[in-house]
PDB file of N, CA, C and O in Angstrom:
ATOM      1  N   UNK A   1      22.341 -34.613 -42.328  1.00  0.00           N
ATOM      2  CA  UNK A   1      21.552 -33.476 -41.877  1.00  0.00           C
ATOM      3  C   UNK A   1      21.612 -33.350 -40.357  1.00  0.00           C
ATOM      4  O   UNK A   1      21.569 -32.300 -39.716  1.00  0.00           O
ATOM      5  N   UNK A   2      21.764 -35.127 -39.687  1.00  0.00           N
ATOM      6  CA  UNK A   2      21.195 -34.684 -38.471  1.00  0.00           C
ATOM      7  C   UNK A   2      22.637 -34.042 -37.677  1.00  0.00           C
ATOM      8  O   UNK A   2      22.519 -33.540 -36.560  1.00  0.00           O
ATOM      9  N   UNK A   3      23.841 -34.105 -38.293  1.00  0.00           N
ATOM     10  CA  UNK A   3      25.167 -33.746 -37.866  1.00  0.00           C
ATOM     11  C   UNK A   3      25.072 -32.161 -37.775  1.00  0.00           C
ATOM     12  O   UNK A   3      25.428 -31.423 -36.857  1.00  0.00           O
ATOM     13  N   UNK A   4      24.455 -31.837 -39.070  1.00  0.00           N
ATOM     14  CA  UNK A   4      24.579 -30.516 -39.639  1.00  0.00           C
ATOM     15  C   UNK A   4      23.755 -29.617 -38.241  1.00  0.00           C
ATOM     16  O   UNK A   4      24.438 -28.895 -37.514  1.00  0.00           O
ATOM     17  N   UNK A   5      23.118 -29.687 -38.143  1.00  0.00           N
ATOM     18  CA  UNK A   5      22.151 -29.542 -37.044  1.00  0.00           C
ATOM     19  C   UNK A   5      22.336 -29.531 -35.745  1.00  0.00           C
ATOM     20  O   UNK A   5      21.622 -28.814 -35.044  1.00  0.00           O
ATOM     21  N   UNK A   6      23.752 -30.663 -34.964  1.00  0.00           N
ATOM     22  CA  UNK A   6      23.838 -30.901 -34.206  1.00  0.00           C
ATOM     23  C   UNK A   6      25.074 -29.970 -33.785  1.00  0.00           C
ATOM     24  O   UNK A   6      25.157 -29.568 -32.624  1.00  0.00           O
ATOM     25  N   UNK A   7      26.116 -29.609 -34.833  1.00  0.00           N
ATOM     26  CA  UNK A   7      27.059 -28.559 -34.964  1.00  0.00           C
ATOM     27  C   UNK A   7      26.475 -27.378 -34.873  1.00  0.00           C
ATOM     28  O   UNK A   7      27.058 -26.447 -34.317  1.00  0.00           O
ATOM     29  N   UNK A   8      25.194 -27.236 -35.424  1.00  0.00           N
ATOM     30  CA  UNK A   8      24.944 -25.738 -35.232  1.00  0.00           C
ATOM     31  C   UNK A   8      24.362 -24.852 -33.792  1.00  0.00           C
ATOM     32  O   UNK A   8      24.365 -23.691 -33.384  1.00  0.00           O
ATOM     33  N   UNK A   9      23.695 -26.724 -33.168  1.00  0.00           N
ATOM     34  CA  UNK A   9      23.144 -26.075 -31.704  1.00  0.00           C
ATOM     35  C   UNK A   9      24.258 -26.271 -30.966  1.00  0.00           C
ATOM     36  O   UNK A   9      24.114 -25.565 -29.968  1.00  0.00           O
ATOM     37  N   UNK A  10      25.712 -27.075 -30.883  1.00  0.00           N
ATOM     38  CA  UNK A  10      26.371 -27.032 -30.428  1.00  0.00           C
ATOM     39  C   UNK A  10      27.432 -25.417 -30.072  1.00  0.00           C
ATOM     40  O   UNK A  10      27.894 -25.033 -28.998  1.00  0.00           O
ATOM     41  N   UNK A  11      27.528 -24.754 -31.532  1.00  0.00           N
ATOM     42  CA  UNK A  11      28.285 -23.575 -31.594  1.00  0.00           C
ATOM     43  C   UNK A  11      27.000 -22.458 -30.773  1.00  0.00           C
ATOM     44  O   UNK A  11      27.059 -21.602 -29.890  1.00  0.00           O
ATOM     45  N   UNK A  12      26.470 -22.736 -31.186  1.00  0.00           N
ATOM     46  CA  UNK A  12      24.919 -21.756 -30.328  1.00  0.00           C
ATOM     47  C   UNK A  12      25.362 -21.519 -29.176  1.00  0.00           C
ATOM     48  O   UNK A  12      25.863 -20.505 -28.690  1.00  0.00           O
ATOM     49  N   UNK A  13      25.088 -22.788 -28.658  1.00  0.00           N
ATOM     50  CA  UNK A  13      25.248 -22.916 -27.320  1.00  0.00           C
ATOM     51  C   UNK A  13      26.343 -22.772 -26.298  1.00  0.00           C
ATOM     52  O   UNK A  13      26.289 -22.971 -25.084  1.00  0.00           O
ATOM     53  N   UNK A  14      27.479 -22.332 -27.152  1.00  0.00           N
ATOM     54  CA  UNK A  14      28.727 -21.813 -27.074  1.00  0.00           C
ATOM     55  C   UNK A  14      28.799 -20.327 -26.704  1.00  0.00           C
ATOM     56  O   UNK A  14      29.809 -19.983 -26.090  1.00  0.00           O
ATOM     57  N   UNK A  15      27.769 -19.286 -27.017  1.00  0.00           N
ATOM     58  CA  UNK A  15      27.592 -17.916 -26.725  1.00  0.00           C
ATOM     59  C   UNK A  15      27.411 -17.418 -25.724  1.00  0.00           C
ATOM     60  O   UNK A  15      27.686 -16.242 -25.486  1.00  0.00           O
ATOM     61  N   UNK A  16      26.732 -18.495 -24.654  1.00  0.00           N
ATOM     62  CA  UNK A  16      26.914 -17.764 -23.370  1.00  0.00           C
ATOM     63  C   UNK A  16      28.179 -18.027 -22.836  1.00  0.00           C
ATOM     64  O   UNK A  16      28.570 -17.131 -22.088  1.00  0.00           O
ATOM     65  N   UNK A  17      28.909 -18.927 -22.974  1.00  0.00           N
ATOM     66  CA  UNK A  17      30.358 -19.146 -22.151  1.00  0.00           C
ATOM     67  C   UNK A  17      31.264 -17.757 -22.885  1.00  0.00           C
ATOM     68  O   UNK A  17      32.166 -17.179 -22.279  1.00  0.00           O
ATOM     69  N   UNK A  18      30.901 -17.462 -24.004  1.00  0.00           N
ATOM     70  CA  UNK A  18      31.432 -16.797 -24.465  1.00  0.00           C
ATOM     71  C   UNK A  18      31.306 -15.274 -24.471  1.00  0.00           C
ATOM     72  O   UNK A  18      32.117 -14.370 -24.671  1.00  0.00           O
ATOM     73  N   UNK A  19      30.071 -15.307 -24.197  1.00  0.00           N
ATOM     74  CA  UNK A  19      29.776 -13.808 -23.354  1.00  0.00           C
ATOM     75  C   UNK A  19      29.756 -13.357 -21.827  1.00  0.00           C
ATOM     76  O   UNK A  19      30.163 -12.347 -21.253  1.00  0.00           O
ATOM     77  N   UNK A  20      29.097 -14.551 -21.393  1.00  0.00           N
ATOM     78  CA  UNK A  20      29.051 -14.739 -20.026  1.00  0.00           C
ATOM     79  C   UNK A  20      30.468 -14.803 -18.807  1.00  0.00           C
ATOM     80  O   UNK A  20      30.520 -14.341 -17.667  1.00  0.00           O
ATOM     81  N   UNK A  21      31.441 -15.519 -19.552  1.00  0.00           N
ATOM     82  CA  UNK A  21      32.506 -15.344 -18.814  1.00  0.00           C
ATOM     83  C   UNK A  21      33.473 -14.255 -19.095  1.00  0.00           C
ATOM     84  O   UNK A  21      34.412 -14.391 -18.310  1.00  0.00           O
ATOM     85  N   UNK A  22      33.614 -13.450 -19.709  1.00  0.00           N
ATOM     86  CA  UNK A  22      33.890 -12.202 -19.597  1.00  0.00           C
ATOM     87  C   UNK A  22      33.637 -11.319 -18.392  1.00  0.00           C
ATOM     88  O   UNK A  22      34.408 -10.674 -17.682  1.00  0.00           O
ATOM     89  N   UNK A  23      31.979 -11.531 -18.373  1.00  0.00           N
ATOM     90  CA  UNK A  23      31.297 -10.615 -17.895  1.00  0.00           C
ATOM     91  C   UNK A  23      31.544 -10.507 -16.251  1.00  0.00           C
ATOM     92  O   UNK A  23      31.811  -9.534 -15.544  1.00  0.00           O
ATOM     93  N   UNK A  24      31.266 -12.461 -15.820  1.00  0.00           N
ATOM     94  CA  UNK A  24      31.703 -12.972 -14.789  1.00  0.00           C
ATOM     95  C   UNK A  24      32.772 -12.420 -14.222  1.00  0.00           C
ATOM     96  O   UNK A  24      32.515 -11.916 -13.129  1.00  0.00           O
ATOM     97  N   UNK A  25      33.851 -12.336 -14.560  1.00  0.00           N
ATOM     98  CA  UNK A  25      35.252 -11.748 -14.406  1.00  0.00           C
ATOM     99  C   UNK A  25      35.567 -10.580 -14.392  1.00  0.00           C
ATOM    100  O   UNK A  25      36.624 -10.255 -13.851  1.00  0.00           O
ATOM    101  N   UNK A  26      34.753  -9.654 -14.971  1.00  0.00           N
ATOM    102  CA  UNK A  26      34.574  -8.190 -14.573  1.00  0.00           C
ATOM    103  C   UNK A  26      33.730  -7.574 -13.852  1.00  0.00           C
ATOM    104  O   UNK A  26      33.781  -6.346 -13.787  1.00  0.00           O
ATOM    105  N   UNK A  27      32.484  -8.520 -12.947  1.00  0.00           N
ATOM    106  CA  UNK A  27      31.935  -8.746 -11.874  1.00  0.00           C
ATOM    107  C   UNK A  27      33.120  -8.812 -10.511  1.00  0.00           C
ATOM    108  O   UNK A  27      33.357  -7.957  -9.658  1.00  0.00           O
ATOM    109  N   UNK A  28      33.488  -9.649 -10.636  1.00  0.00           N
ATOM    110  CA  UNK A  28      34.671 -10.251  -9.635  1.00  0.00           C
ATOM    111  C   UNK A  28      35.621  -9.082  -9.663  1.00  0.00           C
ATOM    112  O   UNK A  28      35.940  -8.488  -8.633  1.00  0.00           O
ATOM    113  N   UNK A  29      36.034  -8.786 -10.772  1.00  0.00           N
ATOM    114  CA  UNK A  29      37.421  -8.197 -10.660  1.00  0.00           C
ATOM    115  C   UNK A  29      37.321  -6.173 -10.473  1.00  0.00           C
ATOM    116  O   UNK A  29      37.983  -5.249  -9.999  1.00  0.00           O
ATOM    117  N   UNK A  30      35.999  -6.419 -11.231  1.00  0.00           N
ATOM    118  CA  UNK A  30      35.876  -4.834 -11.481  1.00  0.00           C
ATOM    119  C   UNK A  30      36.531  -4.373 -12.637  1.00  0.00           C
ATOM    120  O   UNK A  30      37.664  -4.692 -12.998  1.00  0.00           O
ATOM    121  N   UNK A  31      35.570  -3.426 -13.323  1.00  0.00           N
ATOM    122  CA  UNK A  31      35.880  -3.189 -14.897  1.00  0.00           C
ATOM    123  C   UNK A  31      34.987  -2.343 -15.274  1.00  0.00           C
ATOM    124  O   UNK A  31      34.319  -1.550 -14.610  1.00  0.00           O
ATOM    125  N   UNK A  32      35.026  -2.651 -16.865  1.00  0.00           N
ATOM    126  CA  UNK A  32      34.108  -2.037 -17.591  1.00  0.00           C
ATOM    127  C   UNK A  32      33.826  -2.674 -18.699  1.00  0.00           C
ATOM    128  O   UNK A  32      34.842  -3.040 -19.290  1.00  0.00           O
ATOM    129  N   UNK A  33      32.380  -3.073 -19.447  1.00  0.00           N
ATOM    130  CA  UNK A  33      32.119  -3.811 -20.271  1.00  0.00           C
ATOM    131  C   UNK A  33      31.728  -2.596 -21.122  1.00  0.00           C
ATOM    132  O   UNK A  33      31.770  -1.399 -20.838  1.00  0.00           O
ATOM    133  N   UNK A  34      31.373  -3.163 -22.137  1.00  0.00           N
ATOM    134  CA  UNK A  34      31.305  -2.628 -23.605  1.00  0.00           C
ATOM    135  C   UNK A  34      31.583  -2.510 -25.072  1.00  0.00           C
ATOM    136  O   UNK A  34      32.373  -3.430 -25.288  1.00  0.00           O
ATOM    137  N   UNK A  35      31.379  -1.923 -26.119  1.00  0.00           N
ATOM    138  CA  UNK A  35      32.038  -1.962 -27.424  1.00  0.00           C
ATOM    139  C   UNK A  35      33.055  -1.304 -27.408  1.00  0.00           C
ATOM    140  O   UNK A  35      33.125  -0.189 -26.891  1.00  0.00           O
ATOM    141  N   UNK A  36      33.565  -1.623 -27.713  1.00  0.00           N
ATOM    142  CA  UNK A  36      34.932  -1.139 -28.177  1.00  0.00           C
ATOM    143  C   UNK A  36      35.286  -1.194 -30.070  1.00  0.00           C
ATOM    144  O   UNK A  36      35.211  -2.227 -30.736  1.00  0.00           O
ATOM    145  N   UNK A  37      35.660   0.165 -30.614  1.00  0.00           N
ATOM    146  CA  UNK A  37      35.883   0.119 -31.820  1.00  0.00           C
ATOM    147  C   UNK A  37      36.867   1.566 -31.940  1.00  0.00           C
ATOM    148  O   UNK A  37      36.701   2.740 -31.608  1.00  0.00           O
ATOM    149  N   UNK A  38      38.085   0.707 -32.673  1.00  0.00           N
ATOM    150  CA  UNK A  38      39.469   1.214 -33.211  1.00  0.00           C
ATOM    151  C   UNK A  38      39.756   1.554 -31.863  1.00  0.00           C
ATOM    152  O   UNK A  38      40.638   2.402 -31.995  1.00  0.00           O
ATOM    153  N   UNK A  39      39.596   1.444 -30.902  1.00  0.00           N
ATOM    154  CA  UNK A  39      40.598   1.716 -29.784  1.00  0.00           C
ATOM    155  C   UNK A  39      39.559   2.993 -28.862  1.00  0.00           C
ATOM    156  O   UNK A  39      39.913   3.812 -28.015  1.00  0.00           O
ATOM    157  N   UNK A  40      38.460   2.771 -29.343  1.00  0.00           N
ATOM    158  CA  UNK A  40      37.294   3.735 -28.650  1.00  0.00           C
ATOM    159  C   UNK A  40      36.175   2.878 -28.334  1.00  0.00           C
ATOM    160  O   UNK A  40      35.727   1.839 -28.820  1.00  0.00           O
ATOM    161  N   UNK A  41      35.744   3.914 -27.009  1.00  0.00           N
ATOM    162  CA  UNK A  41      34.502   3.502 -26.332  1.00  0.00           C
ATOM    163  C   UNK A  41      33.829   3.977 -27.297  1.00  0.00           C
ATOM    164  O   UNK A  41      34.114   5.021 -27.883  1.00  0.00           O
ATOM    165  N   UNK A  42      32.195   2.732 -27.725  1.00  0.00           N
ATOM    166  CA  UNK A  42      31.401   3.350 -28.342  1.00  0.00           C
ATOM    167  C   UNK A  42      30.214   3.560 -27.214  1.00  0.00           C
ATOM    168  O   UNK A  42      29.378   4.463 -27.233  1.00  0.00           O
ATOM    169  N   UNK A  43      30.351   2.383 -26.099  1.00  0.00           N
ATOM    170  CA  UNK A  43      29.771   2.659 -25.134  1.00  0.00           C
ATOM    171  C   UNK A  43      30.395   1.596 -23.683  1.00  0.00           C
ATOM    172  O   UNK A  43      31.108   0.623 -23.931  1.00  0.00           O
ATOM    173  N   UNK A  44      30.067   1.899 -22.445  1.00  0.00           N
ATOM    174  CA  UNK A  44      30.879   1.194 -21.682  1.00  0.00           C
ATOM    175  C   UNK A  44      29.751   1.350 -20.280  1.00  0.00           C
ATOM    176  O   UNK A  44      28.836   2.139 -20.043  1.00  0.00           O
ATOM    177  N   UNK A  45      30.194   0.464 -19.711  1.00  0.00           N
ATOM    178  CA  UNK A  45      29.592   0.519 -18.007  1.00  0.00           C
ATOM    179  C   UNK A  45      30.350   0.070 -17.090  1.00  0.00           C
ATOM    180  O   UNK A  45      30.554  -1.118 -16.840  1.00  0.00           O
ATOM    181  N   UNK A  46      30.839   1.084 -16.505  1.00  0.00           N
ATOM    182  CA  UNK A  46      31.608   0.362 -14.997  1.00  0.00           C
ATOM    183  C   UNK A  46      30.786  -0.276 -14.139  1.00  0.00           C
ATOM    184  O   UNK A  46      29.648  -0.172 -13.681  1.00  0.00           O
ATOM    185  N   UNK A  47      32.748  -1.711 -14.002  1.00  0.00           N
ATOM    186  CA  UNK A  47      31.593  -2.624 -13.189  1.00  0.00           C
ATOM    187  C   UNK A  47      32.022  -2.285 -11.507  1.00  0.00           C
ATOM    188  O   UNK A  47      33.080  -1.692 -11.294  1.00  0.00           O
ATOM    189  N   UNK A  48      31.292  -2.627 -10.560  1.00  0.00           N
ATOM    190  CA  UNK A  48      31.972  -2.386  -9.137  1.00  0.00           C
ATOM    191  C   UNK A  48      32.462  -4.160  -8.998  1.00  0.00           C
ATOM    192  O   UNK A  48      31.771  -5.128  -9.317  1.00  0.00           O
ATOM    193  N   UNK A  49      33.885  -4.169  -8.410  1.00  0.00           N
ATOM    194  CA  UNK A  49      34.615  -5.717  -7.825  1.00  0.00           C
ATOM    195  C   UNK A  49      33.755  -5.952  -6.961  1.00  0.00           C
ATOM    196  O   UNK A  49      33.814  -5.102  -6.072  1.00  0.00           O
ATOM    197  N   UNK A  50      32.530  -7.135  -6.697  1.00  0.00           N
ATOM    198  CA  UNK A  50      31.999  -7.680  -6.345  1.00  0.00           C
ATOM    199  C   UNK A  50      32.763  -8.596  -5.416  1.00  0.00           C
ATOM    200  O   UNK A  50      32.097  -8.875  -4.419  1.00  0.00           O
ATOM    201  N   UNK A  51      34.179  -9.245  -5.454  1.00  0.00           N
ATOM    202  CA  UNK A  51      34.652 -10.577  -4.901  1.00  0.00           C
ATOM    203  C   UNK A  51      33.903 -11.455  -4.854  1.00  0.00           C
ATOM    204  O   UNK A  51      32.685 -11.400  -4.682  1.00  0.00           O
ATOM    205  N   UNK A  52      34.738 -12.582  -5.042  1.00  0.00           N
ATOM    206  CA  UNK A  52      34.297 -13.824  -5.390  1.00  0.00           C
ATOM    207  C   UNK A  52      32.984 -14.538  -4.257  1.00  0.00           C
ATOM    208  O   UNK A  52      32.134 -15.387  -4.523  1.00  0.00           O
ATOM    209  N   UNK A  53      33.275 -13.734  -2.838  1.00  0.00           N
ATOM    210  CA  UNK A  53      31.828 -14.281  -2.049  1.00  0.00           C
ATOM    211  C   UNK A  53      30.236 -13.465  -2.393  1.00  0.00           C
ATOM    212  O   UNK A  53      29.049 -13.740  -2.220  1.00  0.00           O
ATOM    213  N   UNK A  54      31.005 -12.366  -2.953  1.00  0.00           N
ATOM    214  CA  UNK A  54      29.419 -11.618  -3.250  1.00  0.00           C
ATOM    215  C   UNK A  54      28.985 -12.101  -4.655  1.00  0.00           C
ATOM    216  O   UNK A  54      27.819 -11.903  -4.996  1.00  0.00           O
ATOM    217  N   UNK A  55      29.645 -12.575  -5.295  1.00  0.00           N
ATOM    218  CA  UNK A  55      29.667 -12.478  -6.806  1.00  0.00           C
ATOM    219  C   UNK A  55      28.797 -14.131  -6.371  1.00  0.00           C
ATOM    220  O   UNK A  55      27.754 -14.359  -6.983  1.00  0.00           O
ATOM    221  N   UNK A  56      29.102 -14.777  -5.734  1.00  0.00           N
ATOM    222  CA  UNK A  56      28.511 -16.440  -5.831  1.00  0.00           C
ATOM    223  C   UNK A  56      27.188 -16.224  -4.773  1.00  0.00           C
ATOM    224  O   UNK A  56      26.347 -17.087  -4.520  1.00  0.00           O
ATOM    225  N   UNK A  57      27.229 -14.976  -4.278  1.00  0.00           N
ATOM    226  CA  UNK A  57      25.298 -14.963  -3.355  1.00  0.00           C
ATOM    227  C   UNK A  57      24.968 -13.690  -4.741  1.00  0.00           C
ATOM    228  O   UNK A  57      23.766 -13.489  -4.919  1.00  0.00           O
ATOM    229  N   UNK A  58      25.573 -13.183  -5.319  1.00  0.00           N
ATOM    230  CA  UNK A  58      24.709 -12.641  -6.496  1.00  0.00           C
ATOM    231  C   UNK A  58      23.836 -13.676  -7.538  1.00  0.00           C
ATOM    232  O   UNK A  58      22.626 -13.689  -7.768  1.00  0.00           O
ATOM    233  N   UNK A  59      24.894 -14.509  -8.059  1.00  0.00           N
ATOM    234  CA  UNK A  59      24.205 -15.793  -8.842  1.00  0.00           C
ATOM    235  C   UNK A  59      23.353 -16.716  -8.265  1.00  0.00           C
ATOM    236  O   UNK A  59      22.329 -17.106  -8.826  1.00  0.00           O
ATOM    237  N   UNK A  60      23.766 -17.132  -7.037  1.00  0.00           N
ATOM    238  CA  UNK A  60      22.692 -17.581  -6.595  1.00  0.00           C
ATOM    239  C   UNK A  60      21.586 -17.483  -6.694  1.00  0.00           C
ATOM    240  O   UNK A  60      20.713 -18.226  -7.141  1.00  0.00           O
ATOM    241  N   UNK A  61      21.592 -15.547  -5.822  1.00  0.00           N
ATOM    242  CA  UNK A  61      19.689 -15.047  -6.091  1.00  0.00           C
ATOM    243  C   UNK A  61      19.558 -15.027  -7.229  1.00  0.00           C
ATOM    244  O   UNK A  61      18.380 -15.313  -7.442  1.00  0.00           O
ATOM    245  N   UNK A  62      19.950 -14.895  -7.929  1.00  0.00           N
ATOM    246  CA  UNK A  62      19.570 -14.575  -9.416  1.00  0.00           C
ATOM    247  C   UNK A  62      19.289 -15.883  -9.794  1.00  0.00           C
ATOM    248  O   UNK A  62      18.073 -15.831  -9.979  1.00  0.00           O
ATOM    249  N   UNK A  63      19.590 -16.859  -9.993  1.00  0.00           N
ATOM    250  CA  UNK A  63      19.065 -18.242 -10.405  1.00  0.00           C
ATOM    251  C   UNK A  63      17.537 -18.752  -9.262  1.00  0.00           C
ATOM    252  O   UNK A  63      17.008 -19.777  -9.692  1.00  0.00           O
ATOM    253  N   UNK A  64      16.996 -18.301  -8.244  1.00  0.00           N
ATOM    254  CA  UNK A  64      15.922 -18.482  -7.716  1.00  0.00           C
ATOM    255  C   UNK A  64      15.011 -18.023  -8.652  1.00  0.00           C
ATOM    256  O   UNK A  64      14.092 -18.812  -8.875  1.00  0.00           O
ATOM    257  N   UNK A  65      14.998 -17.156  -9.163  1.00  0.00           N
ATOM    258  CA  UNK A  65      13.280 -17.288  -9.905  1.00  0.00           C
ATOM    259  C   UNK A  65      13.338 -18.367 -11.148  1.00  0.00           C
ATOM    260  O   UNK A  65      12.253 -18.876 -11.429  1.00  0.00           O
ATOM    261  N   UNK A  66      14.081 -18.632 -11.653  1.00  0.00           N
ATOM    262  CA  UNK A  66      14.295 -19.612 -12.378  1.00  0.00           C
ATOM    263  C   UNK A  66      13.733 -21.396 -11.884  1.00  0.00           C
ATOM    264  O   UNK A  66      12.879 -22.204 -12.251  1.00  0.00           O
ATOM    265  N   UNK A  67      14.499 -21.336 -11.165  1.00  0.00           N
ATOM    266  CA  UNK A  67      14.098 -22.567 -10.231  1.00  0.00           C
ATOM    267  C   UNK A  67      12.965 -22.715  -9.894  1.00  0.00           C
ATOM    268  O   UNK A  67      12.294 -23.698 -10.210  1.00  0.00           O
ATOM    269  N   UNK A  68      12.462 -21.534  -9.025  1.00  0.00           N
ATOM    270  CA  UNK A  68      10.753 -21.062  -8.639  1.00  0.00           C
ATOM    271  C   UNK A  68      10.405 -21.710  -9.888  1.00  0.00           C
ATOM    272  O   UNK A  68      10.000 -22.872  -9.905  1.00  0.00           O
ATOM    273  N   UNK A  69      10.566 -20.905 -11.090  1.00  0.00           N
ATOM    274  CA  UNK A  69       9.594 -21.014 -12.622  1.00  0.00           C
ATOM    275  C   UNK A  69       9.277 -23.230 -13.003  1.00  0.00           C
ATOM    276  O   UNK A  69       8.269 -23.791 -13.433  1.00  0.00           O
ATOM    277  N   UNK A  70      10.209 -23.637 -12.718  1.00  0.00           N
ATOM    278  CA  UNK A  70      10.793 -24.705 -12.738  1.00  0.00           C
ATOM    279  C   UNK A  70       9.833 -25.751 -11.751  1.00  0.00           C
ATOM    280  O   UNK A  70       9.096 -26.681 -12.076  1.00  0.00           O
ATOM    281  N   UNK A  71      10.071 -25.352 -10.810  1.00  0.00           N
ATOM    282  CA  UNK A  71       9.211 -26.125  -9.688  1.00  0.00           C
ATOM    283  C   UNK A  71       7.418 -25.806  -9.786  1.00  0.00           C
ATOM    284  O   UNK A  71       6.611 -26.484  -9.150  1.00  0.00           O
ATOM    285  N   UNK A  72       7.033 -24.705 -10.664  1.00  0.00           N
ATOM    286  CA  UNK A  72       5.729 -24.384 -11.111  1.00  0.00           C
ATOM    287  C   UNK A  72       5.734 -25.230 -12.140  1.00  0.00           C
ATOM    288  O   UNK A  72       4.999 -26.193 -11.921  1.00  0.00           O
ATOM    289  N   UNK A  73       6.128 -25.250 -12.905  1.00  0.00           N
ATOM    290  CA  UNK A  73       5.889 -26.281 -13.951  1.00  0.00           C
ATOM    291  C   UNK A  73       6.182 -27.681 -14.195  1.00  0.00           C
ATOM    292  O   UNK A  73       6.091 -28.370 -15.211  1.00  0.00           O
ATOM    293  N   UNK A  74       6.642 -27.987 -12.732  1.00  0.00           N
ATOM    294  CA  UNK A  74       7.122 -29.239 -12.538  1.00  0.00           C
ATOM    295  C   UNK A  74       6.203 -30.760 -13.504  1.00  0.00           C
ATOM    296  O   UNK A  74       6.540 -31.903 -13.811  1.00  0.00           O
ATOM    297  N   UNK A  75       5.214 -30.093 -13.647  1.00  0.00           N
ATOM    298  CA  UNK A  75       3.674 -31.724 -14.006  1.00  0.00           C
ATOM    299  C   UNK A  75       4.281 -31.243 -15.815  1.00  0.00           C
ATOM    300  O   UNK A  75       4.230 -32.060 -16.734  1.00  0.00           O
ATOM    301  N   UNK A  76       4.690 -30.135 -15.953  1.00  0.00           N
ATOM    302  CA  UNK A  76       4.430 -29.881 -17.426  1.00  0.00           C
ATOM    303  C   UNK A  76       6.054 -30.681 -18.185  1.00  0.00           C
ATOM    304  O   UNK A  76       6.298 -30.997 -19.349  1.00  0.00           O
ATOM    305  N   UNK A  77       7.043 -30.804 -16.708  1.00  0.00           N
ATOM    306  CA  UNK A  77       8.519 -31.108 -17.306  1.00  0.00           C
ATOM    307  C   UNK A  77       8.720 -32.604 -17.018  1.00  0.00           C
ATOM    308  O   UNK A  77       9.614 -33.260 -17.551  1.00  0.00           O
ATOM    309  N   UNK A  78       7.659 -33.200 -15.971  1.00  0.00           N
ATOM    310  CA  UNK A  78       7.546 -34.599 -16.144  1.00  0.00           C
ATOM    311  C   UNK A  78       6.899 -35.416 -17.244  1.00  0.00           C
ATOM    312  O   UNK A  78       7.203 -36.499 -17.745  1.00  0.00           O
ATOM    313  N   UNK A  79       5.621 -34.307 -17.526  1.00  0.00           N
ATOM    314  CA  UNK A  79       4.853 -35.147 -19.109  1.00  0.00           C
ATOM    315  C   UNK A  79       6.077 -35.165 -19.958  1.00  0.00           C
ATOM    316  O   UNK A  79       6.656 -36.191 -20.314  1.00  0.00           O
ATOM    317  N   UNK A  80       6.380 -34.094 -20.218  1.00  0.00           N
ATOM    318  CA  UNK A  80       7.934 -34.462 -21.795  1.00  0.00           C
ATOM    319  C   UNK A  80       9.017 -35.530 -20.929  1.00  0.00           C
ATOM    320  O   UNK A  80      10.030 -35.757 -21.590  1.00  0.00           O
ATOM    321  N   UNK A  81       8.999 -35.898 -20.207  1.00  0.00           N
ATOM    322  CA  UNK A  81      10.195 -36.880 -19.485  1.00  0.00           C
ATOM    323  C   UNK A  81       9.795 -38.458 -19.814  1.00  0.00           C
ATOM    324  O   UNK A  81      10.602 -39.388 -19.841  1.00  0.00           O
ATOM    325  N   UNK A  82       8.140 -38.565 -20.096  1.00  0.00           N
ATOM    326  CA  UNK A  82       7.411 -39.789 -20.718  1.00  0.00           C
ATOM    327  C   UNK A  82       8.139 -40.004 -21.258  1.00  0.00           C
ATOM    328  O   UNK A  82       8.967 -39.121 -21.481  1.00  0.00           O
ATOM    329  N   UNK A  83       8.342 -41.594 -21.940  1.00  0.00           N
ATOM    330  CA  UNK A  83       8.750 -41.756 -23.183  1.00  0.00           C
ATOM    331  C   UNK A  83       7.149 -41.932 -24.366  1.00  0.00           C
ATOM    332  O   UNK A  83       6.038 -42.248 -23.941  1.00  0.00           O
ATOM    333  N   UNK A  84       7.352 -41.744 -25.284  1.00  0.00           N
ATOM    334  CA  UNK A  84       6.216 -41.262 -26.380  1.00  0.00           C
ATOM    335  C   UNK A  84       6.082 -42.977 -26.160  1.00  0.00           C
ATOM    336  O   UNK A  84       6.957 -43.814 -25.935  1.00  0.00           O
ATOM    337  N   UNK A  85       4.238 -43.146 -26.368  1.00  0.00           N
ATOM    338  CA  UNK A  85       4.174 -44.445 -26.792  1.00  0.00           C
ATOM    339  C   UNK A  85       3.699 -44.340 -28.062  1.00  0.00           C
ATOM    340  O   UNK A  85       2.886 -43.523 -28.494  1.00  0.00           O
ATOM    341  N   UNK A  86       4.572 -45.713 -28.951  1.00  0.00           N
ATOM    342  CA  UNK A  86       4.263 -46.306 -30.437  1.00  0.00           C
ATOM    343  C   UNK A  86       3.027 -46.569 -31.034  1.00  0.00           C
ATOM    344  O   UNK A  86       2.977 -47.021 -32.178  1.00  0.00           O
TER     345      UNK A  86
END
């Protein structure tokens, strides 16, 4: 079971590399994301080429409120870091 389980959060957790780096790359490069079906837009968004120095102070800011969120809850991410006593 506990395999079964461990394959499934593994492939999970596989979806952002798998969406995410696409996306990354049409950030950088400039594009257009979207569905695509039989060879048609069902919908799309142009991206503007960011380059690779704007594209790495874009992620950056964007990962600060996260961190912020992180450093607020700092007492709440050390209690689960306990080990449980028996």
């Amino acid at each position: 079971m506990r395999r079964a389980v461990f394959a499934l959060l593994s492939s999970i957790a596989a979806i952002p590399r798998s969406v995410l780096g696409p996306l990354a790359g049409a950030l950088v490069e400039g594009g257009q994301i979207g569905v695509r079906i039989g060879g048609h837009w069902l919908f799309s968004v142009p991206l503007p080429a960011l380059g690779w120095e704007r594209f790495f102070f874009v992620t950056t800011f964007a990962g600060f409120p996260a961190i912020g969120l992180l450093w607020l809850l700092r007492t709440q991410v050390r209690a689960h870091d306990q080990p449980a006593s028996v």
